[in-house]
KOLDRENDO-535685 format. One line per field, with one value per residue (C-alpha): x, y, z; residue number from 1; residue in one letter. Coordinates in nm, 4 decimals, m for minus. Layout:
X	X:...
Y	Y:...
Z	Z:...
k	NUM:...
r	A:...
***
This chain:
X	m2.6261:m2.2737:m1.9985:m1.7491:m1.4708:m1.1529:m0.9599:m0.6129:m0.3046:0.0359:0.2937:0.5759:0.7780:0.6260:0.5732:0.9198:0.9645:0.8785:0.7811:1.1205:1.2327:1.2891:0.9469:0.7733:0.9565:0.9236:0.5374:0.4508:0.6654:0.4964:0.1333:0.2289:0.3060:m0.0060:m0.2055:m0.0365:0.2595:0.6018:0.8327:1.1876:1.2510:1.5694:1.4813:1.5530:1.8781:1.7417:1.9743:1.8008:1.9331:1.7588:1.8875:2.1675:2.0619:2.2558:2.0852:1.7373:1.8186:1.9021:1.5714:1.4159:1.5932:1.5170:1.1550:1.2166:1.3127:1.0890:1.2801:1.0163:1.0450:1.0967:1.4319:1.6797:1.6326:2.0010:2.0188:2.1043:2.4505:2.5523:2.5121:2.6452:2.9637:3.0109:2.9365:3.1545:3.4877:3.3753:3.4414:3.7381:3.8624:3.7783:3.9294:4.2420:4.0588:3.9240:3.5440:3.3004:2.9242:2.8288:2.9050:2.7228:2.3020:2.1294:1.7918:1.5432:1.7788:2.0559:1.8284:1.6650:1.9989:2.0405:1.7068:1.8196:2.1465:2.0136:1.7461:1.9455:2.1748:2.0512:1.8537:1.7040:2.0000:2.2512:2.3655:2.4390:2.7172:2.5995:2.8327:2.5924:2.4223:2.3318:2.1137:1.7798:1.7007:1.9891:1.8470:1.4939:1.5896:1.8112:1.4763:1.2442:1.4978:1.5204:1.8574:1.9323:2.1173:2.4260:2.4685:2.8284:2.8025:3.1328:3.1940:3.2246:3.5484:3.6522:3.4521:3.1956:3.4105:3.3976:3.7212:3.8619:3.8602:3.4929:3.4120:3.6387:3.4458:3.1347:3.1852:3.0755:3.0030:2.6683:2.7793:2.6993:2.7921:2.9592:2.7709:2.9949:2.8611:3.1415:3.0654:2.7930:2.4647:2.3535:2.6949:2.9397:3.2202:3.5171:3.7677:4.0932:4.3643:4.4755:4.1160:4.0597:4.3402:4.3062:3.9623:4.0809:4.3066:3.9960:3.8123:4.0818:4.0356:3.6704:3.6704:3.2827:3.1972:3.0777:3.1012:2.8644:2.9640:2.7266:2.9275:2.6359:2.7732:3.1466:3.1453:3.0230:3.3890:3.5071:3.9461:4.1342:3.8846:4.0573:4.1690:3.8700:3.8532:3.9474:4.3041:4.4054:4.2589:4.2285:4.2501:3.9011:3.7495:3.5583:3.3668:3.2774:2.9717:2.9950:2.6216:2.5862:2.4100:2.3134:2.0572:2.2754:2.5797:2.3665:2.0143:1.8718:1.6468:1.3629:1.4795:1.5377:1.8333:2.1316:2.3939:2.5807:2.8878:3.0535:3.1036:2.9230:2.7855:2.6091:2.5292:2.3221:2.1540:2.0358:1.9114:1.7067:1.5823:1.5053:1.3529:1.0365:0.9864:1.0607:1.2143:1.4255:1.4698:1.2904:1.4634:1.4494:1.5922:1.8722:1.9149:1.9432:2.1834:2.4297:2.4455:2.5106:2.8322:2.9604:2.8653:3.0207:3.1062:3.0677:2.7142:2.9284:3.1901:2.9715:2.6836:3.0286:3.1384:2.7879:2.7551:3.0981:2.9646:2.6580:2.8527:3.1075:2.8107:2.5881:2.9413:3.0086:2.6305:2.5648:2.8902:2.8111:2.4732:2.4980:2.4269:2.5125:2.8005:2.9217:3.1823:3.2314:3.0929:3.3798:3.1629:2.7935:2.5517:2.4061:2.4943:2.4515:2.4847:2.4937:2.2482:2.3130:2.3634:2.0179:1.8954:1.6708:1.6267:1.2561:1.0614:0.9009:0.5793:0.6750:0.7690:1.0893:1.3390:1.4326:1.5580:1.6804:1.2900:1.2342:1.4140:1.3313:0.9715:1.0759:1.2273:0.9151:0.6324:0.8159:1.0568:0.9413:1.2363:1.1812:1.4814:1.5280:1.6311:1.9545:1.7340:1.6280:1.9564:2.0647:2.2866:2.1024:2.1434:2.1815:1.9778:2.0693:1.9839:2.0487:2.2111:2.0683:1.8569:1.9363:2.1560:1.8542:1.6368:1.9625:2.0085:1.6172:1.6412:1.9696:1.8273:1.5035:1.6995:1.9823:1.6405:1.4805:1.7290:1.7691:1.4618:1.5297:1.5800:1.7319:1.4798:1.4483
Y	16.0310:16.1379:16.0897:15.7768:15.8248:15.7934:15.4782:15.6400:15.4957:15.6321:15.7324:15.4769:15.6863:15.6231:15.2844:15.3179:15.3995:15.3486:15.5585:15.6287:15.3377:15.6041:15.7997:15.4609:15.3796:15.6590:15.6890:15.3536:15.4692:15.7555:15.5703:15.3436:15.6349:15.7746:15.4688:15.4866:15.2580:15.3492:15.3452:15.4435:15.5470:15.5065:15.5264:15.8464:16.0722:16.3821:16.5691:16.5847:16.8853:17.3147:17.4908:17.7599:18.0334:18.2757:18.0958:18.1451:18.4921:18.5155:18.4036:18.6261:18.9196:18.8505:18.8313:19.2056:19.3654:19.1817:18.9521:18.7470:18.7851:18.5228:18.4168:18.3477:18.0096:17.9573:18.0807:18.4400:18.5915:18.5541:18.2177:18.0992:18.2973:18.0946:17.7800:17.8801:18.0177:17.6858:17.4320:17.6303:17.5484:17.2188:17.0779:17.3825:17.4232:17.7555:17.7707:18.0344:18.1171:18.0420:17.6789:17.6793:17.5868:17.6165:17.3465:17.2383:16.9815:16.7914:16.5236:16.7429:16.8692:16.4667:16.4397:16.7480:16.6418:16.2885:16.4918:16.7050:16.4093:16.0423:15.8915:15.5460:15.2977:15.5100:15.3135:15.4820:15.2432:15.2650:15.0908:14.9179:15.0058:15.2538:15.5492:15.4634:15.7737:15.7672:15.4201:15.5792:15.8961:15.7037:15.5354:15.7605:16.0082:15.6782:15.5326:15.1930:15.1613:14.9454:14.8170:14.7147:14.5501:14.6261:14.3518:14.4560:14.3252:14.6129:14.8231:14.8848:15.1003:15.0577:14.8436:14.9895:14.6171:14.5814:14.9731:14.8720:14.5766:14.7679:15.0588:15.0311:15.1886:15.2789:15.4089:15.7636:15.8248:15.6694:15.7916:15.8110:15.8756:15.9634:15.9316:15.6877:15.6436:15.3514:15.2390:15.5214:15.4242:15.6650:15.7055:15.7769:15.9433:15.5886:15.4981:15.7758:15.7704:15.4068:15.5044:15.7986:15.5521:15.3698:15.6625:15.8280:15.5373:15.5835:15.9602:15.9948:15.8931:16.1539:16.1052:16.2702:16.2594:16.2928:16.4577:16.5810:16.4386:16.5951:16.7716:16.4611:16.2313:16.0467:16.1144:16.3143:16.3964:16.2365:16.4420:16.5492:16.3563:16.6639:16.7480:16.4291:16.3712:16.7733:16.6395:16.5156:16.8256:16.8731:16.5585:16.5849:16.7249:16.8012:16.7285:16.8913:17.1041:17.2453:16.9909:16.7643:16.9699:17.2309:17.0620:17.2199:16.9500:17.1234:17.3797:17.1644:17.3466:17.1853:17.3030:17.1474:17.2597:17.1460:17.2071:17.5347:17.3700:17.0697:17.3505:17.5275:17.1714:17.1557:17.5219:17.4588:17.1752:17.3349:17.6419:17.4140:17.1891:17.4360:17.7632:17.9383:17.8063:17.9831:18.3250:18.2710:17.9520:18.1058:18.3470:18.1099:17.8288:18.1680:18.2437:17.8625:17.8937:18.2202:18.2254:18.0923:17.7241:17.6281:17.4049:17.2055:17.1274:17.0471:16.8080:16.6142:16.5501:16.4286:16.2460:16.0329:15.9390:15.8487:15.5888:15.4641:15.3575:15.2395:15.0064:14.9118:14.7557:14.6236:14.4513:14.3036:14.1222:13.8091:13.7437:14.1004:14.2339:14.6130:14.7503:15.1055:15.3796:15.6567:15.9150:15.9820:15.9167:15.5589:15.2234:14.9371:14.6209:14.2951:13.9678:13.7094:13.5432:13.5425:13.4269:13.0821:13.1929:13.1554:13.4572:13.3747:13.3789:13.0772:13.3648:13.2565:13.5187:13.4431:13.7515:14.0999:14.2342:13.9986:14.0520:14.4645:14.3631:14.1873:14.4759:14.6856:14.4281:14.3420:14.5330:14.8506:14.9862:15.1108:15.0595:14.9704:14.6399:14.6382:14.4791:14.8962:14.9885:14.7346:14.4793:14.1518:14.0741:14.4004:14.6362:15.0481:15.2122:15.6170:15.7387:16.1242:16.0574:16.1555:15.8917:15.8335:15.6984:15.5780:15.3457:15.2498:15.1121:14.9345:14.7478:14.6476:14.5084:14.2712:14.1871:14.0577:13.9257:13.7148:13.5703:13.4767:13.0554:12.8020:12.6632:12.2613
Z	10.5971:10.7317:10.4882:10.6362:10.7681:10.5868:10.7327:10.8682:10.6993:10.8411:10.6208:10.5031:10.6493:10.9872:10.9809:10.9769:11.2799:11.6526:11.9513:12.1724:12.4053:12.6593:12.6347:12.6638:12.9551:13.1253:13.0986:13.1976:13.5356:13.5588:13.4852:13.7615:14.0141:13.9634:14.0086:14.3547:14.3245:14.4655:14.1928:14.1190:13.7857:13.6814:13.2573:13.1823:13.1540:13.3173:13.5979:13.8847:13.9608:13.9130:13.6241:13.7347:13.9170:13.6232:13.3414:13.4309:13.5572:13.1644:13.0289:13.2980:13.2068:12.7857:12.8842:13.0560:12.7554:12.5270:12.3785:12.2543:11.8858:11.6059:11.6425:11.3342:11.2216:11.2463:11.6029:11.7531:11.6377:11.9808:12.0675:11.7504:11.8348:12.1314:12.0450:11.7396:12.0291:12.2160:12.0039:11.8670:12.2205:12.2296:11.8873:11.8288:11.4676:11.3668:11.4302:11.2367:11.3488:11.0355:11.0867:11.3437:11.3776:11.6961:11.7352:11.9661:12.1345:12.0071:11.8604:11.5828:11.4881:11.4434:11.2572:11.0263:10.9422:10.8208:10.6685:10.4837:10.3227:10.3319:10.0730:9.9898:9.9291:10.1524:10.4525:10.8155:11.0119:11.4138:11.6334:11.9274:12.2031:12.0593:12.1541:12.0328:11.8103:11.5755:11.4058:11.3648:11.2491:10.9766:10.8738:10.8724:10.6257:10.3854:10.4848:10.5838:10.9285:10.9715:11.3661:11.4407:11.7031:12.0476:12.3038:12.6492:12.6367:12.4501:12.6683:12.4364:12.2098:11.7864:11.7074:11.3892:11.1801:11.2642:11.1324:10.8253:10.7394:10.7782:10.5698:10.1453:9.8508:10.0302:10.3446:10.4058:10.7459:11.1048:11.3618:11.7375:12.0697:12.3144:12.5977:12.5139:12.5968:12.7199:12.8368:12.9378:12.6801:12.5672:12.3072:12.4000:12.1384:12.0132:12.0063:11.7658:11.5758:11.4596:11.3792:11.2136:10.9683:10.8623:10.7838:10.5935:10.3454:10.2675:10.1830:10.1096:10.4283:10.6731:11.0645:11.3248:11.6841:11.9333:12.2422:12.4696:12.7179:12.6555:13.0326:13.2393:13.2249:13.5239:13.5139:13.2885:12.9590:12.6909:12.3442:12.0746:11.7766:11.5806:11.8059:11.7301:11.3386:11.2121:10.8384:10.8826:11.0577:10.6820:10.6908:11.1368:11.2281:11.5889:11.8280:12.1673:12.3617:12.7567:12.8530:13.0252:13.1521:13.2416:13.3805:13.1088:12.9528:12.9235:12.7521:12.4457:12.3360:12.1194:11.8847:11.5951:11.4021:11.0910:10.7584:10.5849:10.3163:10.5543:10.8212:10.5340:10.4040:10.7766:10.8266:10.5267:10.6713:11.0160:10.8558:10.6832:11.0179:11.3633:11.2630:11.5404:11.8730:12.1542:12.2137:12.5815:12.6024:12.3636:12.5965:12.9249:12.6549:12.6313:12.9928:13.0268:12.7945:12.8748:13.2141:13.5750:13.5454:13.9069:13.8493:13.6154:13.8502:14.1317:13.9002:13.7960:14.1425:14.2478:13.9699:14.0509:14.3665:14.2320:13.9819:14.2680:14.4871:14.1497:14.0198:14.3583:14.4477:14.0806:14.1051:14.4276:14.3209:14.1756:13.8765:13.7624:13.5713:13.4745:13.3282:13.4865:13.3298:13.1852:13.1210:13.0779:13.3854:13.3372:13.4080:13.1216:13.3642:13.1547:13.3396:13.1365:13.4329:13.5732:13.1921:13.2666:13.6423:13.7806:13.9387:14.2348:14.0625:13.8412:13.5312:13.3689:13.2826:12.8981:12.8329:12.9489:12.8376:13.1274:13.3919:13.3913:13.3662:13.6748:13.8272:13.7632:13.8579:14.1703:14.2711:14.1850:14.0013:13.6179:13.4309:13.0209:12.8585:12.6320:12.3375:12.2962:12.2441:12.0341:12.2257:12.4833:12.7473:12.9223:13.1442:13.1412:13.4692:13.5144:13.7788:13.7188:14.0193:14.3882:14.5867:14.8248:14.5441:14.3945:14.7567:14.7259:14.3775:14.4524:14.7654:14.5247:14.2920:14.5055:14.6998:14.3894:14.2481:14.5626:14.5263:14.1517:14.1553:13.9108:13.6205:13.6546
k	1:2:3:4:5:6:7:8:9:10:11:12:13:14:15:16:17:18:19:20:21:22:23:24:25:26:27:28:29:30:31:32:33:34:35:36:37:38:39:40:41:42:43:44:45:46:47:48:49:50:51:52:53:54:55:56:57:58:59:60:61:62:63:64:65:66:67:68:69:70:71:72:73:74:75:76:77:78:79:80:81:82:83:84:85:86:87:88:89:90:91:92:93:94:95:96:97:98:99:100:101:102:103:104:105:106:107:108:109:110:111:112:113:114:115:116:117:118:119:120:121:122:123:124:125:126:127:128:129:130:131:132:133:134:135:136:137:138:139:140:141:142:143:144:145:146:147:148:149:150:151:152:153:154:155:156:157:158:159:160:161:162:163:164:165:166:167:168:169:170:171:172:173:174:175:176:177:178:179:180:181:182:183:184:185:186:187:188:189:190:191:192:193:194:195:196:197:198:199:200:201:202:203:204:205:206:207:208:209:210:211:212:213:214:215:216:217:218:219:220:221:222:223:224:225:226:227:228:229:230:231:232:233:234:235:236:237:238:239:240:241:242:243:244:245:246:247:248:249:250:251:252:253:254:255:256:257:258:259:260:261:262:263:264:265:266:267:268:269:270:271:272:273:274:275:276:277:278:279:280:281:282:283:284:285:286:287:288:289:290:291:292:293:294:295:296:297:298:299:300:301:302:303:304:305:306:307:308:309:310:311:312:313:314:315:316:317:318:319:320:321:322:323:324:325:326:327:328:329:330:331:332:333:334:335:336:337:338:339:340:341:342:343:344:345:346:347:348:349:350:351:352:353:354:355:356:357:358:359:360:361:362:363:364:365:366:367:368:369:370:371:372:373:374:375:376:377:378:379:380:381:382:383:384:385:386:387:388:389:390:391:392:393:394:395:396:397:398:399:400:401:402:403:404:405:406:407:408
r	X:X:X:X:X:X:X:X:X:X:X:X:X:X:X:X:X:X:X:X:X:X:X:X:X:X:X:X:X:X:X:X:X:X:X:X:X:X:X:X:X:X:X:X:X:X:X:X:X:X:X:X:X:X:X:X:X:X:X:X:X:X:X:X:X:X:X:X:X:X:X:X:X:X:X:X:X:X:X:X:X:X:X:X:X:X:X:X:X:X:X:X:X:X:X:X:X:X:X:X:X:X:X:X:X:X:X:X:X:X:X:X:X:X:X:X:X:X:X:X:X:X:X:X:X:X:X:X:X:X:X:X:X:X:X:X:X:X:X:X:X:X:X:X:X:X:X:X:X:X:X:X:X:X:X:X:X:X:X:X:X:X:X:X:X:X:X:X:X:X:X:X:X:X:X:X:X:X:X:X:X:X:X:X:X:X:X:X:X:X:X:X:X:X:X:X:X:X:X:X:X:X:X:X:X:X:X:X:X:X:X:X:X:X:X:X:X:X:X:X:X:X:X:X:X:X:X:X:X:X:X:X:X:X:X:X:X:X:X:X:X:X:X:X:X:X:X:X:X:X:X:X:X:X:X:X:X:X:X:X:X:X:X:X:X:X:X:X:X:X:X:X:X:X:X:X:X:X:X:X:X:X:X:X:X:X:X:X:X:X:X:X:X:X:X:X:X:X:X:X:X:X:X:X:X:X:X:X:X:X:X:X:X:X:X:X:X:X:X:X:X:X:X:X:X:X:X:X:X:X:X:X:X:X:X:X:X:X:X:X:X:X:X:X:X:X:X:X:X:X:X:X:X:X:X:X:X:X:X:X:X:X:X:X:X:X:X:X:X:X:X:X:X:X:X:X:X:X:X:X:X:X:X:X:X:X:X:X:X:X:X:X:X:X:X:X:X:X:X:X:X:X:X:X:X:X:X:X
***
């Protein structure tokens, strides 16, 4: 007789937890274009774009000469250097490699820095819409998050009496995303600065900002948190890394700087889970830094035409609202004004889970619902994707809209 078989029981940990919003998405697309359907999928923030010609002559030429051993688990001296002269040029502060850890994309750096410090009763304050991750990765290290919610009004950005009321003896950090994902929102220097005035009154409270999305700003890129606030460069851990700026998602590089002390916490962390980061990709992430800038200059001015002709048609539908984007690639259009329509199929629309369930059935078009990032009722389209497809998804969705009705 075979022994039985043990009933599986996740962790607590994992319970905790949920599959990404985005990965989700993006397979059931992906399941539906290869059943045969023709669908535009909008769901994911992935440039459209080849990696630079320079970059992957980089990882070519490591591979040459063998450089295919294990890697530091920090990252290579080199790399850390200039990330390290980088952000030195960013913020005006003095930057050291050795506060500086290279991981497999900006989110495990995330992951590793929550790791590294929160513990059960500690509190994480996440102004919303949010990117999905940063909630999860709170859980699943112990900590509680804290959503704060920002009215599009004030174009989605934190207002500092709301992130004063939020912050407590538990809090252990703010978390910022500038420019956000799902809605394109900035901070400008009196943004940060009132911010900066909160903070200054809760000492113990760390702040990570999430900035991969520093080199994609539409108008003049506003000051760094740290030019305008350097007394609080101690308690900032900076997020980045090349998969955006550089079409380099698959390379699942990012890089995170901050204070020695938390920098070590996290390499500790990063040595018991990954390791090192691919020595190739390190090699292709340096060429990206160091290298020609050209590719950036050129993905930004596609990607402002891209969000002209996106602001201009979502604008135009009824129903539909947007505030415009000021950096980032996506759109996060708010339909509360198609809430209580009727599909054509009798299906009510109750609620922004609706309406791109809508979109997909009927029109095609895979987008995500604003109830994954934390704020109803919204819709987040990317605008990665070429403007032909871009055009195609558009004319889906004013056509199905169109045939949305008024519930008796």
């Amino acid at each position: 007789m075979s022994a039985p078989v043990p009933e599986f029981r996740p962790s607590a940990r994992v319970a905790r937890v949920r599959m990404s919003p985005n990965a989700v998405a993006s397979a059931r697309a992906k399941a539906l274009r290869d059943a045969g359907r023709d669908i535009v999928n909008l769901t994911i923030g992935e440039p459209d774009f080849d990696t630079p010609a320079h970059v992957r002559a980089a990882a070519e030429q490591a591979l040459a000469r063998g450089d295919t051993r294990y890697p530091p688990t920090e990252g290579v001296a080199a790399l850390r250097a200039a990330v390290a002269a980088k952000v030195a040029r960013d913020t005006g502060l003095a930057v050291e490699p050795a506060q500086v850890l290279v991981g497999n994309g900006a989110k495990q750096l995330i992951a590793n820095a929550f790791a590294a410090t929160v513990e059960a009763g500690d509190e994480v304050v996440i102004p919303a819409p949010y990117w999905p991750s940063f909630p999860d990765a709170v859980r699943y290290a112990g900590g509680t998050p804290v959503f704060v919610p920002c009215a599009e009004s004030r174009g989605f950005r934190l207002a500092p009496a709301d992130l004063e009321a939020a912050l407590g003896p538990a809090t252990r950090w703010l978390v910022l995303n500038a420019p956000c994902n799902p809605t394109g929102a900035d901070y400008g220097a009196e943004d940060w600065a009132a911010l900066a005035e909160v903070l200054r009154r809760h000492p113990g409270v760390l702040v990570l900002l999430d900035e991969v999305y520093e080199q994609i700003r539409y108008g003049r890129p506003p000051p760094h948190l740290l030019q305008v606030a350097p007394d609080l460069h101690e308690r900032v851990l900076l997020v980045s890394g090349v998969s955006k700026t550089y079409a380099m998602t698959g390379w699942r590089l990012g890089y995170a700087t901050g204070a020695r002390a938390l920098i070590r916490a996290m390499t500790v962390v990063q040595s018991q889970f990954t390791a090192g980061v691919s020595t190739v990709a390190q090699a292709g992430a340096l060429a990206a830094l160091t290298g020609p800038q050209d590719f950036v200059v050129q993905a930004l001015a596609a990607y402002a035409a891209r969000r002209e002709i996106v602001t201009q048609r979502l604008r135009a539908i009824p129903g539909l609202s947007l505030a415009a984007p000021a950096g980032a690639f996506f759109a996060f259009a708010g339909c509360a004004g198609l809430i209580g329509t009727v599909r054509p199929d009798g299906g009510l629309i109750a609620s922004d889970v609706d309406f791109t369930e809508y979109l997909l059935e009927k029109a095609g078009v895979a987008t995500m619902p604003g109830s994954a990032f934390g704020l109803s009722p919204y819709f987040r389209l990317s605008f990665a994707a070429d403007e032909a497809s871009l055009v195609k998804a558009l004319d889906r969705i004013a056509l199905a809209v169109a045939r949305l009705v008024p519930s008796r």
